[in-house]
FIBAVEX-819223 format. One record per atom (N, C-alpha, C): x, y, z. Coordinates in steps of 0.02 Angstrom, whole numbers, plus 32768, in hexadecimal, padded with zeros to 4 digits. Example, Ala and Ser with C-alpha at 12.3 -4.5 7.8 and 13.67 -1.06 7.14 Angstrom:
<pts>
82947EE48186
82677F1F8186
82947F5B8186
82827F908162
82AC7FCB8165
82858002818A
</pts>
This chain:
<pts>
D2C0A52FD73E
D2E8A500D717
D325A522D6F9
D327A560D6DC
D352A59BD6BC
D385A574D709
D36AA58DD73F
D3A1A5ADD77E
D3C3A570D767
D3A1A530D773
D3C1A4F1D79C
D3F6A4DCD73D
D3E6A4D9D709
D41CA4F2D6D1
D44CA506D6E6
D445A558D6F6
D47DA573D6F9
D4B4A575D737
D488A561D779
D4B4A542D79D
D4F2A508D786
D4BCA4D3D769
D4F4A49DD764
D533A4ADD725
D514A4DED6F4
D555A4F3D6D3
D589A515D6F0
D57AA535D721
D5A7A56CD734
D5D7A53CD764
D5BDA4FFD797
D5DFA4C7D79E
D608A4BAD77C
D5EAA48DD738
D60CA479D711
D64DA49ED6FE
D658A4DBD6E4
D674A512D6DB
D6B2A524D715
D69BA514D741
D6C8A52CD77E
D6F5A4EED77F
D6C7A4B0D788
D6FDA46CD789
D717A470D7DB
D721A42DD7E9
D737A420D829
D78DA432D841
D7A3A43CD87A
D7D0A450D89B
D813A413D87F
D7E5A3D3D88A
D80FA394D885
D81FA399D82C
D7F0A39BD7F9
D7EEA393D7B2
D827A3DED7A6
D848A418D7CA
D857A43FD7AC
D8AEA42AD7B8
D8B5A3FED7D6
D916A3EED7CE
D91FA3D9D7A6
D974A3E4D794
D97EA3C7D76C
D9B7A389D777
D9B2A353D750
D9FAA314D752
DA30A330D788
DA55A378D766
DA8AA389D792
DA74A39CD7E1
DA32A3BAD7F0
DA2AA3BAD81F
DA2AA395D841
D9FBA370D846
D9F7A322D859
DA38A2EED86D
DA76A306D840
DAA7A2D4D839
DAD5A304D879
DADBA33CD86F
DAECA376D896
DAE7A364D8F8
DAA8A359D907
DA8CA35ED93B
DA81A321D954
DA82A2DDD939
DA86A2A1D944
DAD5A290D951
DAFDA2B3D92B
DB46A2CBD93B
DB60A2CED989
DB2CA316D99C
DB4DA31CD9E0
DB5EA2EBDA24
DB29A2BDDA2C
DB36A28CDA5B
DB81A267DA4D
DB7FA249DA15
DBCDA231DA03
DBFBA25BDA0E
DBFFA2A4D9F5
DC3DA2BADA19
DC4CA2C1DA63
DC1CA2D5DA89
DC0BA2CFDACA
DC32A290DAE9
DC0BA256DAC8
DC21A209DAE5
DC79A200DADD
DC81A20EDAB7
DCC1A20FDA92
DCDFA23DDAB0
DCD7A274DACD
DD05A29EDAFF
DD0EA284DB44
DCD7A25CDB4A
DCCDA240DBA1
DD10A20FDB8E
DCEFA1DEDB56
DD2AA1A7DB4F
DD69A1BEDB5D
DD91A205DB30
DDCFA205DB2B
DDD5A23FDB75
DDB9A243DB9E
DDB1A266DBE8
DDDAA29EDBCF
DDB5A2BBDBA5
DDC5A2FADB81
DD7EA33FDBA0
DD79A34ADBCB
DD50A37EDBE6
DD4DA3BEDBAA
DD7FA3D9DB89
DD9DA415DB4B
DD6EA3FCDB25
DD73A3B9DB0C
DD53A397DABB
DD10A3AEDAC5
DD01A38BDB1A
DCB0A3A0DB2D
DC9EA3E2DB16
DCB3A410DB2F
DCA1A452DB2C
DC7DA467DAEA
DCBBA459DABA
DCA7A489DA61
DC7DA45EDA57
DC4CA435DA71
DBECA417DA3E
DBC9A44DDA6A
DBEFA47EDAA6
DBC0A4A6DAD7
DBA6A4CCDABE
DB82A4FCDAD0
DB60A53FDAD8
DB97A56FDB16
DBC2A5A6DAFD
DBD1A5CCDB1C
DBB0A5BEDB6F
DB75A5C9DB71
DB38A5DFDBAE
DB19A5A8DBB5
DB3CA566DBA7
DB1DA530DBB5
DAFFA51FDC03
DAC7A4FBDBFF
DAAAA4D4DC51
DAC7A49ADC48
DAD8A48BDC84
DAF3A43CDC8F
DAD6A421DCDC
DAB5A3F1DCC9
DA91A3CBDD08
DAC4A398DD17
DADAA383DD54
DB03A331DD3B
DABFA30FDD6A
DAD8A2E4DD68
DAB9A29ADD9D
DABAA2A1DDC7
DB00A2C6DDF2
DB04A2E1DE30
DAD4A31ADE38
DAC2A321DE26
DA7EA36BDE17
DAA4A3BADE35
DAE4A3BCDE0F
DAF4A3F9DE0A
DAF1A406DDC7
DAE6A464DDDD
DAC4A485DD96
DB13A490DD88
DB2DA497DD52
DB62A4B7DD24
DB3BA4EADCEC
DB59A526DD0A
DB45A56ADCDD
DB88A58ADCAC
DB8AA581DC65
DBBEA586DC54
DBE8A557DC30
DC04A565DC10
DC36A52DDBEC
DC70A523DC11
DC97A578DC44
DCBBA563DC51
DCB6A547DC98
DC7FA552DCCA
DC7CA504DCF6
DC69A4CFDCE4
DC54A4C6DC9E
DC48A470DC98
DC8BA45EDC93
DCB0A473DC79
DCF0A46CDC64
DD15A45BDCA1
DD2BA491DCC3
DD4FA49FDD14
DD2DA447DD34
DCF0A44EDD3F
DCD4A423DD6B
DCE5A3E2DD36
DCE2A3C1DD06
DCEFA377DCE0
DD3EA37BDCD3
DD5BA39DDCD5
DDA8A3A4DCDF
DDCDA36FDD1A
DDABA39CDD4C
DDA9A37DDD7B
DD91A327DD94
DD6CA32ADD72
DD3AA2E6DD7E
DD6CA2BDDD50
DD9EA2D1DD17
DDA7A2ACDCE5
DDDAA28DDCF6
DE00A2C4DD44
DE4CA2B3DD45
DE45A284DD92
DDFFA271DD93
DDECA258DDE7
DDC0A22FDDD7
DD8BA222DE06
DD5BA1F3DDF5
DD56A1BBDDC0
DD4FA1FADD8E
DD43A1CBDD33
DD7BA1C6DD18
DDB4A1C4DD2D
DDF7A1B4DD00
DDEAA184DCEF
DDD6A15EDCFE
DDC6A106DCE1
DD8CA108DCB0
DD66A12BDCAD
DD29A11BDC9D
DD1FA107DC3A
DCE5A0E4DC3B
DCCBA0E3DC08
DC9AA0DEDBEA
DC71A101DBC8
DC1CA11EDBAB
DC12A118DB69
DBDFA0DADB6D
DBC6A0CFDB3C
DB73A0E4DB25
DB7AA0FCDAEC
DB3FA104DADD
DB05A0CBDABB
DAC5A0D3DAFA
DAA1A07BDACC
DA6CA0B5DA96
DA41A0E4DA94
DA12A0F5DA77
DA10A13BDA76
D9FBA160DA38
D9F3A1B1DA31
D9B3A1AADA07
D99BA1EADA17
D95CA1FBDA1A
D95AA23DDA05
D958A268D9B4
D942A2B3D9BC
D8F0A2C2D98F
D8F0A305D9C6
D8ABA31DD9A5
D8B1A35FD9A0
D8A3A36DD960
D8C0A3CCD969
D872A3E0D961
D879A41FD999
D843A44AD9A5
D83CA470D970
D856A48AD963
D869A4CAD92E
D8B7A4BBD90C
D8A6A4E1D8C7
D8D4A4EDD899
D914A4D7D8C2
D921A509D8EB
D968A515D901
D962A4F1D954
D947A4DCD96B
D94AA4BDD9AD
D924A466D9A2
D953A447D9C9
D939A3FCD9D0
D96AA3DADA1F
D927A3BFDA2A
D93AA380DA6D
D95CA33BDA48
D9A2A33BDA72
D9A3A2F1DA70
D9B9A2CBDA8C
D9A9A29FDAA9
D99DA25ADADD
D9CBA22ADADF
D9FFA21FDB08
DA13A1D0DAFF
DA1BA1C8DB2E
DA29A174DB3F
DA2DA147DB67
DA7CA13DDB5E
DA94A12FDBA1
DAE6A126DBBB
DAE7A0D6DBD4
DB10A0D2DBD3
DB41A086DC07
DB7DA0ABDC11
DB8EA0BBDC69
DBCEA0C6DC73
DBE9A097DC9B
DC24A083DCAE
DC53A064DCB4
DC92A081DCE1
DCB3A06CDD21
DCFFA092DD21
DD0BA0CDDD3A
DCC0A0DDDD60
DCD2A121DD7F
DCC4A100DDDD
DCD9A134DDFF
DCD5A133DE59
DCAEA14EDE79
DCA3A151DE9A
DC79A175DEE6
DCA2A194DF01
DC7EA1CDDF0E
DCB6A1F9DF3E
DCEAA1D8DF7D
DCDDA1AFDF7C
DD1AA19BDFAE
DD2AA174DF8C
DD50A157DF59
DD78A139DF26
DD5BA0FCDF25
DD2CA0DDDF37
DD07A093DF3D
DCECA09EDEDF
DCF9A065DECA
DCE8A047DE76
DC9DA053DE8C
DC7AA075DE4E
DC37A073DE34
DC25A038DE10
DBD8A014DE22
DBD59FE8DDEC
DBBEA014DD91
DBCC9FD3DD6B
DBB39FEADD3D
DB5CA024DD43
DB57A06BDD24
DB16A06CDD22
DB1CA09FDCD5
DAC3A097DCD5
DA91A0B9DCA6
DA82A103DCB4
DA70A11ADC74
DA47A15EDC8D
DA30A16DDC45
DA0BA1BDDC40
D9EFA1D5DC0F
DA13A219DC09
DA1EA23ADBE1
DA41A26BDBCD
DA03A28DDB9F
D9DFA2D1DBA8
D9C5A2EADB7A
D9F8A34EDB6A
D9E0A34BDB34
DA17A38CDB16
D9CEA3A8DB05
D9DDA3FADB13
D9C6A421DAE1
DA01A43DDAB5
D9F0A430DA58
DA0EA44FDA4A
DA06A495DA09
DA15A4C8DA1C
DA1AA4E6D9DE
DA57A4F8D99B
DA31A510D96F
DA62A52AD932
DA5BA573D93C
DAB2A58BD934
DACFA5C0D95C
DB04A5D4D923
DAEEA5FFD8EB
DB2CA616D8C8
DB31A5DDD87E
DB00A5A6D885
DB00A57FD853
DB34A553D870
DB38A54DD8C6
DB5EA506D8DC
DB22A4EAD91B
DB24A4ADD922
DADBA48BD94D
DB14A499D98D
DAF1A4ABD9CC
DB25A4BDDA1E
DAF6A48BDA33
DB07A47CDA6B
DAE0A453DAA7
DAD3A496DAE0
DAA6A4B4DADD
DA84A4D5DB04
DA69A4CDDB4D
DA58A490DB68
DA36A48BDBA1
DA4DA42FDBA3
DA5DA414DBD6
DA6CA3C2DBE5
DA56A3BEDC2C
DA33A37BDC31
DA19A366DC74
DA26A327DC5B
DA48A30BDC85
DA73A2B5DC9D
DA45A2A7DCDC
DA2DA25DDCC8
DA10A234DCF6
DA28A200DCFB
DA47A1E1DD3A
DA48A197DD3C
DA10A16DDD43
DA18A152DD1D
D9CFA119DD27
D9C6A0EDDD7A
D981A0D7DD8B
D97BA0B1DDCC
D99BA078DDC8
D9ACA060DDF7
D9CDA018DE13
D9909FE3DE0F
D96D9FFCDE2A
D9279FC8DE2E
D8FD9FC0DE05
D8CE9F92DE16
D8999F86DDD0
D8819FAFDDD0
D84B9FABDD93
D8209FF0DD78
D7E39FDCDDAD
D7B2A012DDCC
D786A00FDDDD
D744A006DDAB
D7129FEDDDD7
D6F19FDCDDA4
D6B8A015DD82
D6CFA05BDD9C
D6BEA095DD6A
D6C4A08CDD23
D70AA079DD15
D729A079DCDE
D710A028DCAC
D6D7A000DCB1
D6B79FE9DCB6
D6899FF6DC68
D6979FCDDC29
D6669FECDBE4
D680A042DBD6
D6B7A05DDBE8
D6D6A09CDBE3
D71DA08CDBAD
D713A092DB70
D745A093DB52
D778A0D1DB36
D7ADA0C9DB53
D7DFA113DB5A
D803A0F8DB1F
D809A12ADAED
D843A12EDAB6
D882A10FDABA
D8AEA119DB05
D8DDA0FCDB03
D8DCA0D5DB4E
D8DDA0A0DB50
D8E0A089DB89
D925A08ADBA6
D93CA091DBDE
D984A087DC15
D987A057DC2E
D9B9A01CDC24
D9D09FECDC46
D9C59FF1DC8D
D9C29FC2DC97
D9C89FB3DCEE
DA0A9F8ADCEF
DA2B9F82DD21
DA689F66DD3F
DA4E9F18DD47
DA789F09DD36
DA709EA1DD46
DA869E88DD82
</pts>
């Protein structure tokens, strides 16, 4: 009985990962998606960069890896002055959960708009999920690791069936 006491104090004592942020953190890191969105908007690839991590991962949709700030950069430069010159990204839902003190995931859901297919043919409107790892680096939150998903065209299978996901992704109409 002693053990099972002093276990749960030392719990208590330690306190959870989530209970140890603080307001600014929270306000900090819920932050990053907006600047992000807001760089896509003004097809500013530069703006993108400074929420990065120096040594950032970048997944896109197209499922190339970007190692680096300065090929995410080089490579959405490009995309900004082609494809997506038109484009526009809205954010429907964010989602964070910090692991630790200084590191947290966070989740949102997109609507884009206004971008092409490699052979200049109009994209329809679509969805996707955006998750970040991010850490605090110097007492500033970086975006450390990004994997971009476009969401399916088609209905949900019926796996997904009594499965309730935090943020659900539009489907196309």
């Amino acid at each position: 009985m002693k053990a099972l006491c002093g276990l749960c104090l030392a719990i208590l004592a330690c306190g959870t990962p989530a209970e140890a942020q603080t307001q600014q953190d929270e306000a900090a890191v819920r932050d990053l998606p907006r600047a992000f969105n807001e760089a896509v908007n003004k097809h500013d690839a530069h703006a993108m960069g400074t929420i990065l991590a120096e040594d950032v991962d970048f997944v896109t949709v197209g499922l190339l890896w970007l190692h680096g700030r300065a090929d995410l950069e080089k490579y959405h430069v490009r995309m900004m002055a082609g494809r997506f010159k038109e484009i526009t990204s809205t954010i429907l839902e964010t989602h964070v959960r910090f692991v630790r003190p200084d590191v947290a995931v966070v989740r949102y859901s997109w609507m884009i708009q206004g971008d092409k297919n490699v052979d200049g043919s109009a994209r329809p409107q679509r969805f996707g999920l955006i998750t970040m790892v991010v850490e605090r680096r110097n007492e500033t939150w970086l975006v450390a690791a990004v994997q971009n998903v476009n969401g399916s065209t088609g209905p949900r299978g019926p796996e997904s069936d009594g499965v309730k996901s935090p943020i659900v992704v539009p489907r196309p109409k």
